[in-house]
NUGU-87611 format. One record per residue (C-alpha): residue number from 1; residue in one letter; x, y negated, z. Coordinates in nm, 4 decimals. Layout:
# NUGU-87611
   num   residuo          x          y          z
   NUM         A          X          Y          Z
...
# end
This chain:
# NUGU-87611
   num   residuo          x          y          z
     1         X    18.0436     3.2601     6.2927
     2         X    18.3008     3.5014     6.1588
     3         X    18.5952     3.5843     6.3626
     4         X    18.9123     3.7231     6.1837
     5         X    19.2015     3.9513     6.3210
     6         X    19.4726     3.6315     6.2937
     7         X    19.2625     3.4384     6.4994
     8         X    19.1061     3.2566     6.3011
     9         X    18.7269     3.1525     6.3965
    10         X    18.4583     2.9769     6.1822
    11         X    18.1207     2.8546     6.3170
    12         X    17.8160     2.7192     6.1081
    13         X    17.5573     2.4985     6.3176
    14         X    17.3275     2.1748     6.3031
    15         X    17.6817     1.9586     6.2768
    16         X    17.7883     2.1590     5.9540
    17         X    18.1213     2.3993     5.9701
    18         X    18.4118     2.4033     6.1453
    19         X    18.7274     2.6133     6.1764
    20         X    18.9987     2.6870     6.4642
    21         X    19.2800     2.8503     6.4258
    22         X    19.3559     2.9687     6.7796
    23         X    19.0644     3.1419     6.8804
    24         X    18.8122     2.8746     6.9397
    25         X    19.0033     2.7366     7.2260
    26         X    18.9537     2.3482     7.3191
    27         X    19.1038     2.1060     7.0620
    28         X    19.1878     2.3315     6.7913
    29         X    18.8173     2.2377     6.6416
    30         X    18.8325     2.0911     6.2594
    31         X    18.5411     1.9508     6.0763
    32         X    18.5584     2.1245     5.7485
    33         X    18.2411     1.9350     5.6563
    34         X    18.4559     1.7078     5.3857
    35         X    18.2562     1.5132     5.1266
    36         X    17.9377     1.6852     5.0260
    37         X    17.8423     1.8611     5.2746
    38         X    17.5465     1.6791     5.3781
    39         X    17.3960     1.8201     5.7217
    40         X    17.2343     1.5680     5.9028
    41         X    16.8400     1.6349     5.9649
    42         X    16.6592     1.3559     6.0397
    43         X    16.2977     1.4114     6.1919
    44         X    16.1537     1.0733     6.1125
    45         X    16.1895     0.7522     5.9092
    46         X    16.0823     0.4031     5.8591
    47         X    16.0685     0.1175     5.6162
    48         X    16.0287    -0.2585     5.5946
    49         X    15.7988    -0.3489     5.3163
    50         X    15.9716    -0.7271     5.3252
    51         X    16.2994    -0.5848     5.2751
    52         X    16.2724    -0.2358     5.0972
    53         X    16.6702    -0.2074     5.1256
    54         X    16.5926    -0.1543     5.4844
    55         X    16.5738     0.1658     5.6396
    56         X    16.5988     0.3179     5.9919
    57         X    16.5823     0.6917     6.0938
    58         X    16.6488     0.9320     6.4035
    59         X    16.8455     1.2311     6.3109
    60         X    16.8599     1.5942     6.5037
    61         X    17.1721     1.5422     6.7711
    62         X    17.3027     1.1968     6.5941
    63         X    17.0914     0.9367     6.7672
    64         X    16.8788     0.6294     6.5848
    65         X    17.0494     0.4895     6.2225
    66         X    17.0256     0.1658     6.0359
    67         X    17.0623     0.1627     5.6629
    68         X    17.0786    -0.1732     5.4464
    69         X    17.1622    -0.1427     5.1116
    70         X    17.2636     0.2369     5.2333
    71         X    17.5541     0.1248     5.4684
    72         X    17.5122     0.3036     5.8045
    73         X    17.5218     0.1463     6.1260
    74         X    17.3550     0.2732     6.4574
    75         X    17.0436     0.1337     6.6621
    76         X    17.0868     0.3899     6.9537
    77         X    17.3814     0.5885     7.0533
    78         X    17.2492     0.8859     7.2679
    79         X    17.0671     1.2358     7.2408
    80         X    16.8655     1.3397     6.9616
    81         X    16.6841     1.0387     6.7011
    82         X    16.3484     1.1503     6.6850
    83         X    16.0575     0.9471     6.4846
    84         X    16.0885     0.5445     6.4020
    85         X    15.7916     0.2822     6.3294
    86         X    16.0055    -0.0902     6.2400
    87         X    15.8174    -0.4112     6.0813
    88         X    15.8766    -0.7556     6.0148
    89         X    15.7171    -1.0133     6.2574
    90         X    15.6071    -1.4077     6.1788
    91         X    15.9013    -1.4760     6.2548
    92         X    16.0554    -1.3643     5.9887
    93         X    16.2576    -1.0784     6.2523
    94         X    16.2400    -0.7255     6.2338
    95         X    16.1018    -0.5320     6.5358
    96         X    16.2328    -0.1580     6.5774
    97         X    16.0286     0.1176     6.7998
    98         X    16.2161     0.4494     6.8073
    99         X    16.2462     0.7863     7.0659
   100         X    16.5059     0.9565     7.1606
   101         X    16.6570     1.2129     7.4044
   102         X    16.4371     1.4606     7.6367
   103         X    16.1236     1.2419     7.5792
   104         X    16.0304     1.2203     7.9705
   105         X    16.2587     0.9344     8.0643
   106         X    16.0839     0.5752     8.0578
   107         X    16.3736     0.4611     7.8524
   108         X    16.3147     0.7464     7.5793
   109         X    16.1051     0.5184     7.3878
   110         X    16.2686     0.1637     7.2967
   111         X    16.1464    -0.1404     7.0881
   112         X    16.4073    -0.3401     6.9816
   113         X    16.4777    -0.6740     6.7822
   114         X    16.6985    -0.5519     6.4553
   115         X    17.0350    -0.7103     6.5502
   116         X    16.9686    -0.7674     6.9024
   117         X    17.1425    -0.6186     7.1766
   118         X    16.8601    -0.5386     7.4658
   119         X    16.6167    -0.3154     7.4007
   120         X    16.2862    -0.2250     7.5951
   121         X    16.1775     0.0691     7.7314
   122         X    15.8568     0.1553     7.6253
   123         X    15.7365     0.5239     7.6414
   124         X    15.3836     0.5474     7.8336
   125         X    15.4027     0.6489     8.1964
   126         X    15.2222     1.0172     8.2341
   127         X    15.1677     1.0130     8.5785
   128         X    14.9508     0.7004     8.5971
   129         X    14.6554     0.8980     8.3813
   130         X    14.7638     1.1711     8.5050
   131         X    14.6418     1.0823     8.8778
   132         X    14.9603     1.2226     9.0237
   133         X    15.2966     1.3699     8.9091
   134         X    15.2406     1.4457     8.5318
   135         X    15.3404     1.8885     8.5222
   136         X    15.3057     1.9656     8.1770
   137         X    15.5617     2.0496     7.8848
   138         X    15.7783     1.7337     7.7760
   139         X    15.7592     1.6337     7.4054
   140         X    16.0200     1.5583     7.2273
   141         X    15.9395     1.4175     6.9197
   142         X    15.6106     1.2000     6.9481
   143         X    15.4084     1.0480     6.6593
   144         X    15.4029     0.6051     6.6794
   145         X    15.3044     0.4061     6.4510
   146         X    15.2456     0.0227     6.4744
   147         X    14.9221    -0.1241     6.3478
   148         X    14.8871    -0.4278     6.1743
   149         X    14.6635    -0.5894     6.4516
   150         X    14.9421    -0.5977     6.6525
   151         X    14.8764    -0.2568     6.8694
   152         X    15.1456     0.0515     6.8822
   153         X    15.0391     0.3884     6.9227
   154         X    15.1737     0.6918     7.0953
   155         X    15.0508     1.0773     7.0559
   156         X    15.1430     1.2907     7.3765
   157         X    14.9915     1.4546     7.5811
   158         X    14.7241     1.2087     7.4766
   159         X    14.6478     0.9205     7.2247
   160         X    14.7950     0.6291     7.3871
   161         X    14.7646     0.2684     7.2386
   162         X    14.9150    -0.0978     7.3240
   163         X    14.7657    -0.4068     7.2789
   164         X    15.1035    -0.6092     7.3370
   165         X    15.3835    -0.3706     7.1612
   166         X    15.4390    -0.1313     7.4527
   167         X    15.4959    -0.3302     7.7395
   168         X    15.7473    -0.5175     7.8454
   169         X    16.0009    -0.3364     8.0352
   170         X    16.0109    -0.1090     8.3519
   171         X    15.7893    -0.0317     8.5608
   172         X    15.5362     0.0880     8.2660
   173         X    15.2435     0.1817     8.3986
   174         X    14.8045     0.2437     8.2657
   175         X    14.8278    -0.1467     8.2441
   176         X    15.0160    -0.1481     7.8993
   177         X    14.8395     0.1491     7.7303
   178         X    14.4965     0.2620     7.6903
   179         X    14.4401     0.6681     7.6119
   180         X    14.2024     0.8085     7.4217
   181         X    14.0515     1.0161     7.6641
   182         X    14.1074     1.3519     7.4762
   183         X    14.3585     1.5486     7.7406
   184         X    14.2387     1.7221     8.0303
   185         X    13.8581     1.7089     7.9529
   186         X    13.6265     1.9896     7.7889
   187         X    13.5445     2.0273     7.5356
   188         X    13.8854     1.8311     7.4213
   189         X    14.2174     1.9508     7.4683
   190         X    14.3564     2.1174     7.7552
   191         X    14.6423     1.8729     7.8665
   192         X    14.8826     2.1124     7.7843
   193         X    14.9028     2.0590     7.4020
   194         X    15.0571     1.7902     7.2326
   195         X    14.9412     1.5137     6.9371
   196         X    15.1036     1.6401     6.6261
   197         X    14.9867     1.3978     6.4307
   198         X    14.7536     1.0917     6.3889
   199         X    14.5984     0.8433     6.1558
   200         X    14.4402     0.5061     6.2212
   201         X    14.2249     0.3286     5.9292
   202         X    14.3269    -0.0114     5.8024
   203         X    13.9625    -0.0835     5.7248
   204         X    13.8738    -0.0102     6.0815
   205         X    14.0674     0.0345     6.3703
   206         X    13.8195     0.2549     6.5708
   207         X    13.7885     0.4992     6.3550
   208         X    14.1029     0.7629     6.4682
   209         X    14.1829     1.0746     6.3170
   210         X    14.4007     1.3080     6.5763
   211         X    14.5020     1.6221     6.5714
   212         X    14.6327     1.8845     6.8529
   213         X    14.9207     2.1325     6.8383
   214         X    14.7554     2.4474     6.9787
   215         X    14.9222     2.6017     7.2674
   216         X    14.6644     2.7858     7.4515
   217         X    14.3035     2.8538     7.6378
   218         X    14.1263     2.5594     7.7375
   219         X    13.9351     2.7631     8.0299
   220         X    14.0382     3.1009     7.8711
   221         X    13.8017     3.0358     7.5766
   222         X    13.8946     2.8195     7.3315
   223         X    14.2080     2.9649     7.1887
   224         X    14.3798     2.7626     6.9168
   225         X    14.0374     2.5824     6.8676
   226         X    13.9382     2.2501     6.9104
   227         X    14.2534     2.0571     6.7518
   228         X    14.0976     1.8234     6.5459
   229         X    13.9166     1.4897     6.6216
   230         X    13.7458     1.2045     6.4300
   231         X    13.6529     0.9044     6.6270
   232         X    13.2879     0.7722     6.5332
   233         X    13.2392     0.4556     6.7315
   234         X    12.8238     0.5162     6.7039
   235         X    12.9118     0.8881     6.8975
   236         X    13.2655     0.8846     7.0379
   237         X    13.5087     1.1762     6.9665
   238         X    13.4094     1.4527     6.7758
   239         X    13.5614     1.7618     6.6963
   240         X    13.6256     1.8397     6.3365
   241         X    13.8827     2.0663     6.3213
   242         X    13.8044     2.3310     5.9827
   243         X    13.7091     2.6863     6.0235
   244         X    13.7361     3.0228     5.7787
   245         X    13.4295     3.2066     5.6426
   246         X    13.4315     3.4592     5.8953
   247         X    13.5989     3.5117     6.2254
   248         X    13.9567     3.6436     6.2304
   249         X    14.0507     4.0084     6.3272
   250         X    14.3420     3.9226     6.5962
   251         X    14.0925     3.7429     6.8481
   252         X    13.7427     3.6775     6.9685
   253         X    13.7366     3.3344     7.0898
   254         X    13.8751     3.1267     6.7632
   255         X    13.5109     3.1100     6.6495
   256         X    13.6608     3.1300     6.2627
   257         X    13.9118     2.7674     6.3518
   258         X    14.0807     2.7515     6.0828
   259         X    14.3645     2.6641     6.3573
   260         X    14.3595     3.0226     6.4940
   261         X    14.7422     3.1075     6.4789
   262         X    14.8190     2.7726     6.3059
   263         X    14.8732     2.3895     6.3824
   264         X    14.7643     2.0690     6.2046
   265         X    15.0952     1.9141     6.1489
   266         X    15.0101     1.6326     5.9519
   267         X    14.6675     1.3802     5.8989
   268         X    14.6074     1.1120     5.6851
   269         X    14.2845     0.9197     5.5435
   270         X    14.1960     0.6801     5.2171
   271         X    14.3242     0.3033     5.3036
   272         X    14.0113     0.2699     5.1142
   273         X    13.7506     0.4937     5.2970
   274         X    13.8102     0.5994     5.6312
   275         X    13.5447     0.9422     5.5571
   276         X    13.7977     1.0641     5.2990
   277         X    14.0611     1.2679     5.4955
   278         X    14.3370     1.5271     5.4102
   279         X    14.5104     1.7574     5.6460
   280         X    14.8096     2.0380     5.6457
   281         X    14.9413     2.3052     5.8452
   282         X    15.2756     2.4404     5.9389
   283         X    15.1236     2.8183     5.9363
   284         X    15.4236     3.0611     5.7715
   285         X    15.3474     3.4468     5.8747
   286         X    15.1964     3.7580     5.7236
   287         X    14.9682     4.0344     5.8272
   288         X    15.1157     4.4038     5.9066
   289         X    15.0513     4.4767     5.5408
   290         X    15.2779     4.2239     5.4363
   291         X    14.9688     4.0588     5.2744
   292         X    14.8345     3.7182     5.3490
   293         X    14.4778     3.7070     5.4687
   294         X    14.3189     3.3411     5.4818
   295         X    14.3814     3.3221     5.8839
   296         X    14.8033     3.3287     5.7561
   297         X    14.8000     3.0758     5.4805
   298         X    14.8970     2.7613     5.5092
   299         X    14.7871     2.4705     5.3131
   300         X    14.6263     2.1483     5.2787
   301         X    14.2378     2.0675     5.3023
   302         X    14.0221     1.7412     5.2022
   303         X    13.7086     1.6442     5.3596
   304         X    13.4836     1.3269     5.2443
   305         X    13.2495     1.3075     5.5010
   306         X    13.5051     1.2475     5.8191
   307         X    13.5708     1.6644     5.8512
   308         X    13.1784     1.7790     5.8499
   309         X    13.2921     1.9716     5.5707
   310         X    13.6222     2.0950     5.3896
   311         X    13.8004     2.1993     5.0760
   312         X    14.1413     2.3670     5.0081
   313         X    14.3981     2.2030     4.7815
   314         X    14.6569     2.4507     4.7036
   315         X    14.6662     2.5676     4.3587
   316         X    15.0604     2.6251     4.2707
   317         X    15.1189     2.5477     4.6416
   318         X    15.3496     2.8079     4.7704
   319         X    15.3288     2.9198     5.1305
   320         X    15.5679     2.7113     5.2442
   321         X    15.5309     2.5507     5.6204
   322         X    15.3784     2.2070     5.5766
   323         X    15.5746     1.9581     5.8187
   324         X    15.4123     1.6051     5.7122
   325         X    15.1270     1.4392     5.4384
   326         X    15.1288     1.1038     5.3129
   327         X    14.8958     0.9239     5.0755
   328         X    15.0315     0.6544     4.7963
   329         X    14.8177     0.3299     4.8007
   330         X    14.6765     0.2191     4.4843
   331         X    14.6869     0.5599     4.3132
   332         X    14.3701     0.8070     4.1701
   333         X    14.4760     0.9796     4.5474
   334         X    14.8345     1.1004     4.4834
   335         X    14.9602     1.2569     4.7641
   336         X    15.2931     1.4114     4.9010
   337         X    15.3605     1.6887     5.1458
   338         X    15.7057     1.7314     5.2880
   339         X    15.7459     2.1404     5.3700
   340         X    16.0560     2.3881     5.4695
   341         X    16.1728     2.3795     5.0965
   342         X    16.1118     2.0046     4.9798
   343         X    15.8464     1.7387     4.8473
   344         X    15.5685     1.7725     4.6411
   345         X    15.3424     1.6230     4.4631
   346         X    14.9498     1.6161     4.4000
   347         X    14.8436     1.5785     4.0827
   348         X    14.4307     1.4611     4.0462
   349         X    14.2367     1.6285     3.7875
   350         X    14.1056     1.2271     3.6568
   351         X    13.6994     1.2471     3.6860
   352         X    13.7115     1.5452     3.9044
   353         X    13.6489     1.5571     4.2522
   354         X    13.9614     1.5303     4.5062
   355         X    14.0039     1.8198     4.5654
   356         X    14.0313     1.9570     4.1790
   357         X    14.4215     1.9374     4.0941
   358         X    14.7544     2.1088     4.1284
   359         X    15.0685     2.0847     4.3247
   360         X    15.3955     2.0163     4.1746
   361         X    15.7461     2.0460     4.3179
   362         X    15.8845     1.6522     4.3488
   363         X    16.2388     1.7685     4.4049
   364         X    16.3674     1.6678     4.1335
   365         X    16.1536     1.3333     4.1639
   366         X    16.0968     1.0599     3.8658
   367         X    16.4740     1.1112     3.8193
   368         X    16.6096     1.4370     3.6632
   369         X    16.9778     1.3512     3.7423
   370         X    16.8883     1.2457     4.1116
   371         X    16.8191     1.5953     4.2379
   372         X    16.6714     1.6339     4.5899
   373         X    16.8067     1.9172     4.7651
   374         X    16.5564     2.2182     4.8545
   375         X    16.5569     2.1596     5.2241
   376         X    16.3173     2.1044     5.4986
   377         X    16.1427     1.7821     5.4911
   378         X    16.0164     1.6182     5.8249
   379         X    15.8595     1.2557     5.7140
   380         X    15.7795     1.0723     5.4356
   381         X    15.7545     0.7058     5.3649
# end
């Protein structure tokens, strides 16, 4: 904000700018946002592959939007938008799941008929897996996605899934979701992180990719390292989160994780072959130096045997947080990472193996004179 001697008072924040010309007292606020100015962040997205002029999306402070034909309306007035799944049914209507607010209410989670008027509460109840009053951190913004079978999933505390769209209502209780069994238990996270992200294969829906944010000891020894599971229905969950040639310098329990100081934001596998996996992280600091060691970097890796083994993909990828990875069906794997300064792109070397390529900046897209804005980028469709 910058405060002048007439009184005058301006003040940038997540709503844009706005003046007052009497010292910032109440009602003497004006939006000097105009035409433009375009400051809404939204944190997730969905589409409708029926009706591609279909769009919904929570934004940061500004609730849960519908877009047709890109003419706003809302879906939720209330809190903070956070991440949106939405399909169309045999029936022809469109079903909407989307969070919002503090993300510990029952009603923080909704699934709602497009154009209806009552919408269900369906965010999992804690405390019933729990065993008692659930006491860890509340998460905000939760991965979902909704599977073709016909079950939704929810990453928390744990990997939750629904075999009939969430419930129906309140009370919600261990009835209406299954978890995963990966909170609370060694050698598997400590109950205390959160899902980041998660993938699900179309070819198979046991086989689960999910990974962990990292947010401390599981026992006091496993700092920042198990955050990374692959589902094997022959041997259950197994851990196959990456790790560095050697051991970092700043701690003795990482074991050389590759997640030592940094967290798997984002996950996704070949529609094709469920072995074939990428990954990215949201890493963004430097040593004392000012130099970037390998533990510092972020980046994206490929594995394709299920995470047994890894590669890095980041030739002309600057060290820019990674927020989100998606992969484009029906491509020689073309991929897209949304990070703090905009899309891009992954070119394949043709004949090479997946991980030979380069990264390109997609802001400008396949259209030069439709220029994307260098800004952070949260989800991509």
């Amino acid at each position: 904000s910058v405060y002048s001697t007439n009184g005058h008072v301006y003040v940038g924040d997540d709503g844009g700018v706005s003046k007052s010309a009497s010292h910032g007292n109440s009602n003497t606020w004006i939006d000097l946002n105009a035409s433009g100015l375009n400051v809404t962040e939204f944190y997730g997205l969905s589409g409708v592959e029926e009706q591609p002029n279909l769009i919904f999306g929570g934004a940061q402070d500004n609730y849960v939007w519908r877009f047709e034909n890109g003419v706003p309306s809302f879906v939720q007035t209330g809190w903070d938008g956070y991440k949106t799944e939405s399909y169309q049914d045999a029936s022809g209507n469109v079903q909407v799941f989307y969070q919002y607010g503090p993300g510990k209410y029952p009603s923080n989670m909704e699934r709602k008929q497009d154009g209806g008027s009552s919408p269900v509460g369906i965010l999992p109840n804690r405390d019933s897996f729990w065993g008692g009053t659930y006491t860890g951190p509340d998460q905000h913004s939760r991965p979902i996605y909704k599977y073709p079978n016909g079950k939704f999933y929810v990453g928390q505390n744990d990997l939750y899934f629904s075999s009939n769209n969430g419930g129906n209502g309140y009370p919600i209780d261990a009835g209406d979701y299954t978890a995963a069994g990966l909170s609370g238990q060694p050698p598997f996270n400590n109950n205390v992180d959160h899902v980041n992200a998660f993938t699900v294969s179309p070819l198979d829906e046991n086989r689960i990719y999910v990974a962990f944010g990292g947010a401390g000891d599981y026992g006091g020894s496993d700092h920042f390292r198990f955050q990374l599971y692959f589902n094997d229905p022959q041997n259950g969950w197994q851990n196959r989160t990456p790790g560095w040639p050697t051991a970092c310098s700043s701690c003795s329990t990482c074991n050389a994780y590759a997640t030592c100081g940094a967290s798997i934001t984002g996950v996704v596998s070949d529609p094709n072959n469920y072995n074939r996996v990428w990954i990215c992280f949201n890493n963004f600091d430097y040593d004392a130096d000012r130099t970037l060691s390998d533990q510092k970097k972020t980046g994206v890796k490929f594995s394709d045997d299920a995470g047994v083994t890894w590669h890095d993909m980041n030739t002309n990828l600057p060290n820019f947080p990674i927020n989100c990875i998606t992969y484009q069906k029906g491509t020689d794997d073309i991929l897209y990472i949304g990070t703090d300064a905009g899309v891009f792109r992954w070119v394949h070397a043709s004949g090479q193996s997946a991980w030979v390529g380069y990264w390109e900046c997609f802001n400008v897209g396949l259209d030069p004179t439709r220029r994307m804005p260098s800004c952070m980028v949260r989800d991509i469709n």
